[in-house]
C-alpha positions as CSV (number, residue, x, y, z in Angstrom):
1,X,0.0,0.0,0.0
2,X,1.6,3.3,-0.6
3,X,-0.4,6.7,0.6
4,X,0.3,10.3,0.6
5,X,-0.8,12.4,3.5
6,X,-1.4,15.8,2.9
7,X,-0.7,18.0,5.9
8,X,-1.2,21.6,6.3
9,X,1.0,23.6,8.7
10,X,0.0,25.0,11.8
11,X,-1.1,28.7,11.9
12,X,0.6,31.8,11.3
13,X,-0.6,35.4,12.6
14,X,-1.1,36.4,8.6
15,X,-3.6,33.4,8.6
16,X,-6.0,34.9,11.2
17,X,-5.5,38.4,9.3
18,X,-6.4,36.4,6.5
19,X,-3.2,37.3,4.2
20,X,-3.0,36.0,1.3
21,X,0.9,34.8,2.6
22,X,2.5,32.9,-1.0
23,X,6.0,32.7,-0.9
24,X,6.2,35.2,2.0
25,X,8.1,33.3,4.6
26,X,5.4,34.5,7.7
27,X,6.7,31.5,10.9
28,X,4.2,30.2,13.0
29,X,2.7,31.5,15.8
30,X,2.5,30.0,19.5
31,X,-0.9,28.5,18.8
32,X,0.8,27.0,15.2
33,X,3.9,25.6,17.3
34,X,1.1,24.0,19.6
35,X,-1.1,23.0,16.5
36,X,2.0,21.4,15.0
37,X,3.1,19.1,18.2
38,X,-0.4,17.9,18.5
39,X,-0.8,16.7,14.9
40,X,2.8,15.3,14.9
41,X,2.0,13.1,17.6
42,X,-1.4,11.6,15.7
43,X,0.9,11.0,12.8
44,X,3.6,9.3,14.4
45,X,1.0,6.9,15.4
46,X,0.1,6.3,11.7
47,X,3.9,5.0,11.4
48,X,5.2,7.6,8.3
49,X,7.9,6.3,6.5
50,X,9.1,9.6,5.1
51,X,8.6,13.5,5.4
52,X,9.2,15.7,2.5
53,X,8.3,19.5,3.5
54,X,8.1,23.0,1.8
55,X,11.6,25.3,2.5
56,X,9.1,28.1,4.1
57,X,9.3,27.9,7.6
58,X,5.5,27.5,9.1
59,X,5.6,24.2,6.5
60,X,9.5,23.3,7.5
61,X,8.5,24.2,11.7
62,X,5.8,22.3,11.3
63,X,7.6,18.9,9.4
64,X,10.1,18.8,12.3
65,X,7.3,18.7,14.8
66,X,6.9,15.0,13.3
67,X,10.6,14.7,12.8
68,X,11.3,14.6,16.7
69,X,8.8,12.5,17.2
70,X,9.4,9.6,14.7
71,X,13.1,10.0,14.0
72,X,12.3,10.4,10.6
73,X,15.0,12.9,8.7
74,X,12.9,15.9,6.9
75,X,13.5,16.0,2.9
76,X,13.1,19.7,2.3
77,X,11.7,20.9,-1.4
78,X,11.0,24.1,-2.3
79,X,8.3,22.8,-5.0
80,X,6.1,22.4,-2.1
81,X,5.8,26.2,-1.7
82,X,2.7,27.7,-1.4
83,X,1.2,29.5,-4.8
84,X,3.4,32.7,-5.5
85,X,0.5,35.3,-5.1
86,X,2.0,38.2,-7.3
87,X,0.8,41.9,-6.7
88,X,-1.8,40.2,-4.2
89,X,0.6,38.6,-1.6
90,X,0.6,40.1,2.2
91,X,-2.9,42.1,1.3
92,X,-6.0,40.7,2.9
93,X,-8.8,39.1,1.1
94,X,-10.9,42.4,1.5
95,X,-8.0,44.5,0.2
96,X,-7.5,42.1,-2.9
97,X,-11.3,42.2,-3.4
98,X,-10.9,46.4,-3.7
99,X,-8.3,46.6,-5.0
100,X,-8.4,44.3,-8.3
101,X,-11.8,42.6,-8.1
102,X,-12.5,41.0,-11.2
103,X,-9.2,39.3,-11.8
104,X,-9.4,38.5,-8.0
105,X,-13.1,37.1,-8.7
106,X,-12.1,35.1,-11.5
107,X,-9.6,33.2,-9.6
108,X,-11.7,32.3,-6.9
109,X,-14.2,30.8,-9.6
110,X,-11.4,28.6,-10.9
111,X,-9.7,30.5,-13.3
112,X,-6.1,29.8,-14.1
113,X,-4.9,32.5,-14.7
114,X,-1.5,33.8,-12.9
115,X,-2.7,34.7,-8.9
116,X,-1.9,38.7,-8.4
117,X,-1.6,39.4,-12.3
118,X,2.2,38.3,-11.9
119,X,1.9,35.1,-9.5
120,X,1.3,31.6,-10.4
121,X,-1.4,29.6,-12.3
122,X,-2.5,26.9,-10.3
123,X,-1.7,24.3,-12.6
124,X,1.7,25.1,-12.2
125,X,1.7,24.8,-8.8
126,X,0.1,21.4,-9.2
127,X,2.8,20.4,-11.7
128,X,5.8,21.2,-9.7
129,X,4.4,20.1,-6.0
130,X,3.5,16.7,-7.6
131,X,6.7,16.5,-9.0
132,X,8.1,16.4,-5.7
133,X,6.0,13.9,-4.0
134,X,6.3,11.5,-6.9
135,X,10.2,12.0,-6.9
136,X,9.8,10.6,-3.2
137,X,7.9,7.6,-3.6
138,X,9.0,4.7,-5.5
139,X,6.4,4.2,-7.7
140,X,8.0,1.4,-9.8
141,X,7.4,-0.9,-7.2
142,X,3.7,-1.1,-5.9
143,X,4.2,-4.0,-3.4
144,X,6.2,-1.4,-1.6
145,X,4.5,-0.1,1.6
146,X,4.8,3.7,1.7
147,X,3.2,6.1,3.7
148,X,5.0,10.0,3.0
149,X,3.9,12.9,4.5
150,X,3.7,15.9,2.7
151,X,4.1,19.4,4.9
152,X,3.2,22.1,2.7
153,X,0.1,24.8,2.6
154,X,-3.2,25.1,2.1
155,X,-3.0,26.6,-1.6
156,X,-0.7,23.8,-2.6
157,X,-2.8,21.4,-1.0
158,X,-6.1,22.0,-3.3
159,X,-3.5,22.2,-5.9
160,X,-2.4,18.3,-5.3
161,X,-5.6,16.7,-4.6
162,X,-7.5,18.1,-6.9
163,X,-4.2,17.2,-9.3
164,X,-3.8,13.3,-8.0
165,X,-7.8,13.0,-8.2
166,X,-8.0,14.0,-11.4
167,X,-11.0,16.6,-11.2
168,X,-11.3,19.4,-14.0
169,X,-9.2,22.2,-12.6
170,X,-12.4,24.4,-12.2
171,X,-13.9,22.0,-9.6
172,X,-10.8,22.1,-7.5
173,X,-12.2,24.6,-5.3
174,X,-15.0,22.1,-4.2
175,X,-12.7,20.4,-1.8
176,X,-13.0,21.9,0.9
177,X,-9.9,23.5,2.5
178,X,-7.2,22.0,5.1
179,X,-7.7,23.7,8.4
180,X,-4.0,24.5,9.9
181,X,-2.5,21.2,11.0
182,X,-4.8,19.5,9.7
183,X,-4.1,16.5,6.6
184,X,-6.1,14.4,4.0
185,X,-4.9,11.2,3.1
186,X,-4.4,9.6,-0.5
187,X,-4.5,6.1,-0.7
188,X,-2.9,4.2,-4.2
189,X,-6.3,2.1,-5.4
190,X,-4.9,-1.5,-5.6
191,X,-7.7,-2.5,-7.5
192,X,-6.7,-0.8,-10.9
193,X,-4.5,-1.9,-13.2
194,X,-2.7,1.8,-12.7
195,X,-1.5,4.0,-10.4
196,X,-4.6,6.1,-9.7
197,X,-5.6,7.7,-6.2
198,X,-8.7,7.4,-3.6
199,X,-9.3,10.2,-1.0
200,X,-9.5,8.1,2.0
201,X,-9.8,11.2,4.5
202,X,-10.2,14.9,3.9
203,X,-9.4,17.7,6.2
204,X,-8.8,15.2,9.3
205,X,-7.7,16.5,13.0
206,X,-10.1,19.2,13.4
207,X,-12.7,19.4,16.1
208,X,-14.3,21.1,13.3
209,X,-12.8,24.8,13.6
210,X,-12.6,27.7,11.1
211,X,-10.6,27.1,7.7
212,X,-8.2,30.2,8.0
213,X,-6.4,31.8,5.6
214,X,-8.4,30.4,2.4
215,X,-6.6,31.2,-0.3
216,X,-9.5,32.4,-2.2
217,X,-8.9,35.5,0.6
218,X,-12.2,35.1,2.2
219,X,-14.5,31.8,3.7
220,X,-17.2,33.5,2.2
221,X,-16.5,32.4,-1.3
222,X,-15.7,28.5,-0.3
């Protein structure tokens, strides 16, 4: 069995502002550090054989929180950013909403275009973010039991499920998002004759509590 667990890092103070945070490197907060420690101690119990982690800090604090607690060595990747948010990076959603509203609109409907006007198209944060997990498992070899976490962001997340799933890029958005330290899990379906994936759990650890930080910029459009 091989299965990718998705995990969001713990919160950052630009999360509860709800800052659109991209490649801005914003650490985690004392409630993230707590968040993180919690989580890591569910996971170890689910007996990871590998971590791979963003370079950003909130993802990388977070990975190590499940590195003291397993042993495990963290494989940092920088293709595991969050989406580069362009012009709209450290505004809120309300400021990105006044500011440039219909391309701001449009994005949160699906489109694919560049985030911020100069930012990233979420296909191509799919493409390099799967590139990295799929450069950590070996997939030649399906007998091989693997179970890597992923530490990466809540953008990037949406980005790989909705990638691995394969659902048009437009219906991304209807998975719902990760709540900070929270993970979904990706199980390889033995029962086709190809590597294809099965949500097994979505958006697991929470009690349920408020998704923040969307990076639509704002609840109210999820």
């Amino acid at each position: 069995m091989k299965q990718i667990i998705i995990w969001r890092h713990g919160q950052t103070d630009w999360n509860l502002e709800n800052r659109f945070q991209g490649h801005s490197d914003i650490p985690l907060n004392p409630v993230g550090r707590y968040q993180a420690g919690q989580a890591a101690r569910v996971l170890r119990d689910m007996e990871p054989t590998a971590i791979i982690s963003s370079d950003l800090s909130r993802a990388l604090s977070t990975a190590e929180a499940l590195a003291t607690v397993t042993g495990l060595e963290v494989q940092v990747d920088d293709r595991l950013r969050e989406t580069n948010g362009g012009n709209w990076e450290g505004k809120t959603g309300a400021q990105n909403r006044a500011e440039d509203y219909e391309r701001f609109i449009r994005w949160i409907d699906g489109n694919d275009d560049p985030a911020g006007a100069i930012g990233e198209r979420r296909s191509e944060v799919a493409a390099r973010a799967t590139s990295a997990i799929f450069a950590a498992l070996d997939l030649d070899d399906r007998s091989l039991e693997e179970r890597l976490v992923v530490v990466t962001h809540g953008g990037t997340a949406r980005c790989v499920l909705g990638s691995l799933l394969k659902l048009p890029l437009q219906s991304w958005g209807a998975l719902g998002g990760l709540a900070n330290a929270s993970w979904s899990v990706l199980t390889d379906n033995h029962n086709a004759s190809t590597l294809t994936w099965l949500l097994a759990e979505h958006n697991a650890f929470t009690i349920p509590e408020p998704v923040l930080g969307e990076e639509s910029g704002g609840n109210d459009f999820v």
